[in-house]
C-alpha positions as a LaTeX table, in Angstrom:
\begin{tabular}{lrrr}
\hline
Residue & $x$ (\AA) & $y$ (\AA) & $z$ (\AA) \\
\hline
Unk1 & 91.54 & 123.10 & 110.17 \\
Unk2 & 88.00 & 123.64 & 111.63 \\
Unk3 & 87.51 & 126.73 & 113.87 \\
Unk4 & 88.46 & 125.88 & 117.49 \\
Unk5 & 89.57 & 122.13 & 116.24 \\
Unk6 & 93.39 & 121.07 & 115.84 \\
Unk7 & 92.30 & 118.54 & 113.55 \\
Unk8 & 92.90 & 119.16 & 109.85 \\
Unk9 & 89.96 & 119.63 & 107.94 \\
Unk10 & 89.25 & 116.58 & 105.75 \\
Unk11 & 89.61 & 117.51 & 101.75 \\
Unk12 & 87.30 & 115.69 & 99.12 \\
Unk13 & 89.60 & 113.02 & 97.72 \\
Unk14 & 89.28 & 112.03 & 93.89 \\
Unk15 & 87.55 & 108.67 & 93.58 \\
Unk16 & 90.68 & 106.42 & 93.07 \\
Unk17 & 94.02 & 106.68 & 91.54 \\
Unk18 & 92.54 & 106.36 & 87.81 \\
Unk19 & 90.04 & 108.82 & 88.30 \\
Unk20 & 92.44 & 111.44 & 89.79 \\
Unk21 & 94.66 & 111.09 & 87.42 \\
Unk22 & 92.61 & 111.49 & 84.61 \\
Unk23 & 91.61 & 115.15 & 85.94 \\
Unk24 & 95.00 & 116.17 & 87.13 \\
Unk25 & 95.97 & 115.06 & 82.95 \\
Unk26 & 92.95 & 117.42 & 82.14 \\
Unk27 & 94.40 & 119.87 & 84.10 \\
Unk28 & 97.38 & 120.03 & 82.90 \\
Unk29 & 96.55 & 120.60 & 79.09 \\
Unk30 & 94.47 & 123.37 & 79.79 \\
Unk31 & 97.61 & 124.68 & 82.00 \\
Unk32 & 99.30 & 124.13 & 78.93 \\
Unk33 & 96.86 & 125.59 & 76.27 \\
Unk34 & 96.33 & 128.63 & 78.53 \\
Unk35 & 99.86 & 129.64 & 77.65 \\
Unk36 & 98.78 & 130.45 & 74.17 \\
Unk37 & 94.93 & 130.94 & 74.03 \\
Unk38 & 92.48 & 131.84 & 76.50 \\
Unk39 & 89.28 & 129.89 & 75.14 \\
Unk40 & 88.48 & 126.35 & 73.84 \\
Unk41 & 87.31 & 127.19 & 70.94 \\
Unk42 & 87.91 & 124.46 & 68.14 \\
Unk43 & 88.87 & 121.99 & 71.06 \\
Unk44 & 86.84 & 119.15 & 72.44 \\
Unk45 & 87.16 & 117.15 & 75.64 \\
Unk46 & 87.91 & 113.40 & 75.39 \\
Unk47 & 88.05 & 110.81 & 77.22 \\
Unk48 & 89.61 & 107.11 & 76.31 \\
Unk49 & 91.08 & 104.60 & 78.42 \\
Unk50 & 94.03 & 106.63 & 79.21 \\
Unk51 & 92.57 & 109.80 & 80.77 \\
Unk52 & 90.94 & 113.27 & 79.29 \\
Unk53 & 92.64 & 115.01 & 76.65 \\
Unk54 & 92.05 & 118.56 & 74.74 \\
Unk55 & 91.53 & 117.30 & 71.13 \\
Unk56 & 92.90 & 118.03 & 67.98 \\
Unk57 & 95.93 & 116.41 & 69.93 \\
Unk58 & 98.79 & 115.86 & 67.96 \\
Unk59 & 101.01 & 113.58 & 70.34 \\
Unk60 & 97.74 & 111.01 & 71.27 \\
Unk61 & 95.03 & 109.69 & 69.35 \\
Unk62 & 92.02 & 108.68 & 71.12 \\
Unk63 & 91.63 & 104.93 & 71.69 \\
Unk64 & 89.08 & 102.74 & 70.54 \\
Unk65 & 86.86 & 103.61 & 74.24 \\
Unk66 & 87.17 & 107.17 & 73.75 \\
Unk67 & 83.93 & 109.53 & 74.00 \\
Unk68 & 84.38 & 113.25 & 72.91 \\
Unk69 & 82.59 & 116.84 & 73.15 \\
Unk70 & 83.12 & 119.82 & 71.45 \\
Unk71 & 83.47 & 123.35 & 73.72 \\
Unk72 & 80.83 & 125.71 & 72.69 \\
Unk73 & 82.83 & 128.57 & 71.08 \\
Unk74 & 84.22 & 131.64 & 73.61 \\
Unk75 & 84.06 & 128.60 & 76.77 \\
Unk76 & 87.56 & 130.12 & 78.98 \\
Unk77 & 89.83 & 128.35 & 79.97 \\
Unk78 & 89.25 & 129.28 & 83.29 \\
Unk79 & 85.94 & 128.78 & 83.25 \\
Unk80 & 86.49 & 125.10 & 83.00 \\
Unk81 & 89.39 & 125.68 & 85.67 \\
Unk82 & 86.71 & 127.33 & 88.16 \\
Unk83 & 84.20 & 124.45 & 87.56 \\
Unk84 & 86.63 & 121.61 & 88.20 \\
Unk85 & 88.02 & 123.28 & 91.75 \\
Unk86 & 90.80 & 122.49 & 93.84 \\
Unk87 & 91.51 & 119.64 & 94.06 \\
Unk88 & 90.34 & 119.28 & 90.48 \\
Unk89 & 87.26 & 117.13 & 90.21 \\
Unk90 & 84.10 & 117.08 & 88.94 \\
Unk91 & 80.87 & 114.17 & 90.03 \\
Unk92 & 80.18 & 113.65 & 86.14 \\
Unk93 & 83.92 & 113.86 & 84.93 \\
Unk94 & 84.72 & 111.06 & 87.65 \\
Unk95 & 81.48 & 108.67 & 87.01 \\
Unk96 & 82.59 & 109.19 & 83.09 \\
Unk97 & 86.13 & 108.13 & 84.08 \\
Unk98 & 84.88 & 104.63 & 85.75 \\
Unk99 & 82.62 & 103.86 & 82.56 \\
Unk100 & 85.30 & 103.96 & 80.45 \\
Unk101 & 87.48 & 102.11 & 82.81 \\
Unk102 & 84.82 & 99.17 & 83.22 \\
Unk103 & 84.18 & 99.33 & 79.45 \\
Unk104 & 88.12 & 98.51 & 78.70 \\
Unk105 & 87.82 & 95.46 & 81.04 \\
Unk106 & 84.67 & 94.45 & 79.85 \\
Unk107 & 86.21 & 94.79 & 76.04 \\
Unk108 & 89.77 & 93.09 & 77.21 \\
Unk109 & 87.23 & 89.83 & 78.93 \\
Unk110 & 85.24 & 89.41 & 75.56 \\
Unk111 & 88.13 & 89.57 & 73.24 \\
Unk112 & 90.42 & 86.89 & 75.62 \\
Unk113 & 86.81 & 84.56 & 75.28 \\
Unk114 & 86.72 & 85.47 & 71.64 \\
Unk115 & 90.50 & 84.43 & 71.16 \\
Unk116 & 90.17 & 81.46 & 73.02 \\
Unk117 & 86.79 & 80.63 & 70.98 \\
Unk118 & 88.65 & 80.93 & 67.72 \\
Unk119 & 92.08 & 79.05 & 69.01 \\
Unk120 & 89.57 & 75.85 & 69.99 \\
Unk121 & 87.92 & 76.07 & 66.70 \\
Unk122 & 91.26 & 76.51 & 65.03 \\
Unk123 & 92.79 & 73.69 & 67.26 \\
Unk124 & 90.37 & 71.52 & 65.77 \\
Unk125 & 92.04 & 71.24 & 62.52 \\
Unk126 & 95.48 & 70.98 & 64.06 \\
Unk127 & 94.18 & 67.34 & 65.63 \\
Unk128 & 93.19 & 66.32 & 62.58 \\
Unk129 & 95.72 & 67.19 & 60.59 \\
\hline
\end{tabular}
């Protein structure tokens, strides 16, 4: 609440569902890692279409959309904690979320045209067969 208001004091909200999830994921490794190291060093931040991830990652490889940046060695893990805030976001984190997002569609609309290219060219020989 606001001084001398009863109203609750509005908190930034992530951009959409995707995007929130993507940096509560984030979040959650670097919970995780924190349990063993305190610094990134040797990790890299990736993105694909399923959300950030710390890589090396031995349970998910990065998809086929995925973008990736290497820590600069002795980065803390909370460092990267303080930048994101609470609730964890980040303006260039989100935008980089939503370019990824588009870029699946935009990948999953030019391979349907390209199948459906190749079944009519295909096709072809069926009718005259």
């Amino acid at each position: 609440m606001t001084p001398g208001s009863s109203a609750p004091t509005p908190q930034p909200q992530a951009t959409n569902l995707k995007t929130a999830t993507a940096l509560l994921q984030l979040a959650l490794q670097l919970h995780h890692l924190r349990s063993t190291a305190d610094v990134l060093d040797g990790r890299s931040l990736t993105l694909d279409d399923d959300g950030y991830m710390l890589t090396p990652n031995s349970v998910h490889e990065p998809g086929p959309c995925a973008v990736s940046v290497a820590f600069p060695d002795g980065v803390g893990i909370g460092a990267v904690f303080e930048t994101l805030g609470f609730p964890f976001q980040h303006p260039s984190l989100e935008h980089a979320v939503t370019i990824v997002a588009k870029a699946k569609m935009e990948l999953e609309t030019a391979r349907a045209e390209a199948q459906r290219l190749l079944d009519a060219f295909v096709g072809e020989f069926a009718t005259a067969a």
